[in-house]
N, C-alpha and C positions, 0 to 999 in steps of 0.2 A: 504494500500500500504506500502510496505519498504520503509526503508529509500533511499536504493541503488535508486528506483523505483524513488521517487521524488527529487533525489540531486546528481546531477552531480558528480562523486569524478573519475573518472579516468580508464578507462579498470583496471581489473585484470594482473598480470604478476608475473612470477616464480622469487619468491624473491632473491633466489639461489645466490650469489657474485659469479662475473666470477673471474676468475686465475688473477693474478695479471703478470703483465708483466713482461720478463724475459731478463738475458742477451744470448739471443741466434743469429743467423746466419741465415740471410736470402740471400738465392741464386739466382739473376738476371741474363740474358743474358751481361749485359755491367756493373752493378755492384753488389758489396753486402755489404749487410749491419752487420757490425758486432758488438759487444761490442767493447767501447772504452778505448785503453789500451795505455797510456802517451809512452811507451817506444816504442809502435808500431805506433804510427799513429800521436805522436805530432810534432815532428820534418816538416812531409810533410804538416800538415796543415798548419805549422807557416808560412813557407816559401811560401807556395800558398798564404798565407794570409797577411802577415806582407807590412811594407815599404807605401810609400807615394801613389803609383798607385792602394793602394785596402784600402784605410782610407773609401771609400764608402760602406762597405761590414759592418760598424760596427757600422752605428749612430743607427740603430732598434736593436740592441739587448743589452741582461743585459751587457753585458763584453763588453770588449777592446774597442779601438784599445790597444796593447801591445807594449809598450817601447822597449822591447828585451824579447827572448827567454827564461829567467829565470822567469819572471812576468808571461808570458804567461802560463809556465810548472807548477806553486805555483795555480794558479787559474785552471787548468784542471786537476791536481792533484788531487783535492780535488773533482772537478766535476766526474771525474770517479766513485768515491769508492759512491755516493749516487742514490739509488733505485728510486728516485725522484727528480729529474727530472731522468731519465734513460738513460746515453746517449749513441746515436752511433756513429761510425765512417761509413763512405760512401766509398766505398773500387774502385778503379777504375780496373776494371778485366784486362784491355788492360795492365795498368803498374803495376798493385801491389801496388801505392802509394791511401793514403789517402787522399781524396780531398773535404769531408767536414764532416759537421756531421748533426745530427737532436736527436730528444730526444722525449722520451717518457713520459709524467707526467701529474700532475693535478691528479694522475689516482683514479679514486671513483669507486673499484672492486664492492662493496654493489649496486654502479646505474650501474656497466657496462659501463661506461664511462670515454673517457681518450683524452687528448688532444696530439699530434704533434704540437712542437716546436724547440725556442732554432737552429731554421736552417739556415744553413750559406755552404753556396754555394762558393768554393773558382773558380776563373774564369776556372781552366781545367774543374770544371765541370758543369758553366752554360751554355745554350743554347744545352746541347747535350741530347742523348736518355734516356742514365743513370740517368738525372735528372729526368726525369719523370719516370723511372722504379724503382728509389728511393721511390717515392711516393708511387708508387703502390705496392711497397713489403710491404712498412709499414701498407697501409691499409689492405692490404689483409689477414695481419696477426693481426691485431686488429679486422678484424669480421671475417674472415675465421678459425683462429688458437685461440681466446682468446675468441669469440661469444658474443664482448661488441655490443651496442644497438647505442652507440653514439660517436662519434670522430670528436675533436673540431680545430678550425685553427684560433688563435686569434692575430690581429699585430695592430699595432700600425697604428690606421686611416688614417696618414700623409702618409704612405708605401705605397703607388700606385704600385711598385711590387708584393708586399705582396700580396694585393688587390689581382688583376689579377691573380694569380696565383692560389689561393686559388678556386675561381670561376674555371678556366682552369680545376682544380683536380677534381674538382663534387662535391665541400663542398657549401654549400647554406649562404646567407647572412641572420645574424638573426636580426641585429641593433647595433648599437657604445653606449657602453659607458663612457658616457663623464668625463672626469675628473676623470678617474679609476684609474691611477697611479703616481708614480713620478717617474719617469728612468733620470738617469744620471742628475738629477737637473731640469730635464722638463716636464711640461707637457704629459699625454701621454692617448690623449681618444682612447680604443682601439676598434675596429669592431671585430665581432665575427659573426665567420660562423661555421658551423657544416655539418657533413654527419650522415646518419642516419641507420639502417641494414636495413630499407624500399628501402630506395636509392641502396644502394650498388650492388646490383645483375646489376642493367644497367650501375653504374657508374664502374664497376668491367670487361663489357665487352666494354667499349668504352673505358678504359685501354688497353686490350687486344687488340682489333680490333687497336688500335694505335699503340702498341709494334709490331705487329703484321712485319715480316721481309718485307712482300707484300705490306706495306704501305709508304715503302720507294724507291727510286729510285738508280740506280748506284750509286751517286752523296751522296745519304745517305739523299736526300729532304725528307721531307713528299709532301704525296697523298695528305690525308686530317689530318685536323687538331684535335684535342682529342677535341675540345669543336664542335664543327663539327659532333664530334659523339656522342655529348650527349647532343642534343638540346632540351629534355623534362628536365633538371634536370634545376630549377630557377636557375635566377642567381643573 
């Protein structure tokens, strides 16, 4: 017998590194997602974001909260111009303003694998469509556009939005590890879920079947819910 024959080592697969992700422009119905450009798109975050009523928008992530406008622009400054983390801007179609960002990084072209992060939701754009069509441009174009195999959503344990959210999108819970980091002085065990290209084709149309204009009412309700329609994917 071969070795393959008596020793477990792992399917075969085309070793090939996908494309490494780019600064390009993805097109939604309510928003898009573009590269982030400080002279275009900082000013709207700051001001969606800044001040004492959105100090909750900033205990989970590496940065801020930001004293003023100048601190804010010196630290996205710099976050623009790096391919790693990759960041975007979340474009609001209705106004033209920038109303939040997300990034693309982690990325390991050689495994086809890239994480979504780095997301920050300023309040015009939580609870609306475009938040969730945000998501779905970025997936679509990490296996549809780039043909990576894995796409990860890691937050910090404590994040009970994070949580939920992640589940909500069709990413699967894999385990926390504990005592991963140190962020801002603390603690930080973070969970880690992932989606997989096995996944994606159902969690791809229960994206769609939700974006979907018939799933909404006058009123702009949902019919049903996007986890609603994706009740084989774990959670």
């Amino acid at each position: 017998m071969t070795l393959t024959e008596t020793t477990p080592i792992g399917i075969e697969l085309d070793p090939t590194p996908g494309p490494r992700p780019g600064r390009v422009t993805l097109d939604g119905r309510f928003v898009s997602i573009v590269p982030f450009d400080l002279a275009a798109h900082g000013r709207d975050i700051y001001d969606a974001s800044s001040g004492p009523e959105n100090e909750a928008l900033w205990p989970y992530l590496w940065q801020g909260p930001f004293a003023d406008y100048e601190s804010f622009a010196a630290h996205y400054a710099e976050a623009a111009k790096k391919d790693d983390p990759l960041l975007f801007a979340i474009i609001d179609k209705a106004t033209g303003r920038a109303v939040g960002h997300a990034a693309l990084m982690r990325i390991a072209a050689a495994d086809r694998v890239v994480e979504v992060g780095n997301i920050l939701y300023t309040p015009p754009l939580q609870r609306t469509i475009g938040a969730t069509e945000a998501m779905y441009l970025l997936a679509r174009h990490v296996f549809d556009d780039l043909g990576y195999r894995r796409y990860e959503w890691k937050c910090n344990d404590l994040n009970a939005p994070s949580r939920r959210a992640a589940a909500r999108y069709g990413f699967q819970y894999e385990g926390t590890f504990r005592q991963h980091m140190i962020v801002k002085g603390r603690n930080r065990d973070t969970a880690w879920f992932a989606m997989l290209d096995g996944d994606w084709p159902r969690v791809k149309a229960a994206f769609e079947a939700w974006l979907d204009p018939a799933n909404f009412d006058a009123e702009g309700r949902q019919k049903q819910s996007l986890a609603a329609l994706t009740p084989d994917v774990a959670r």
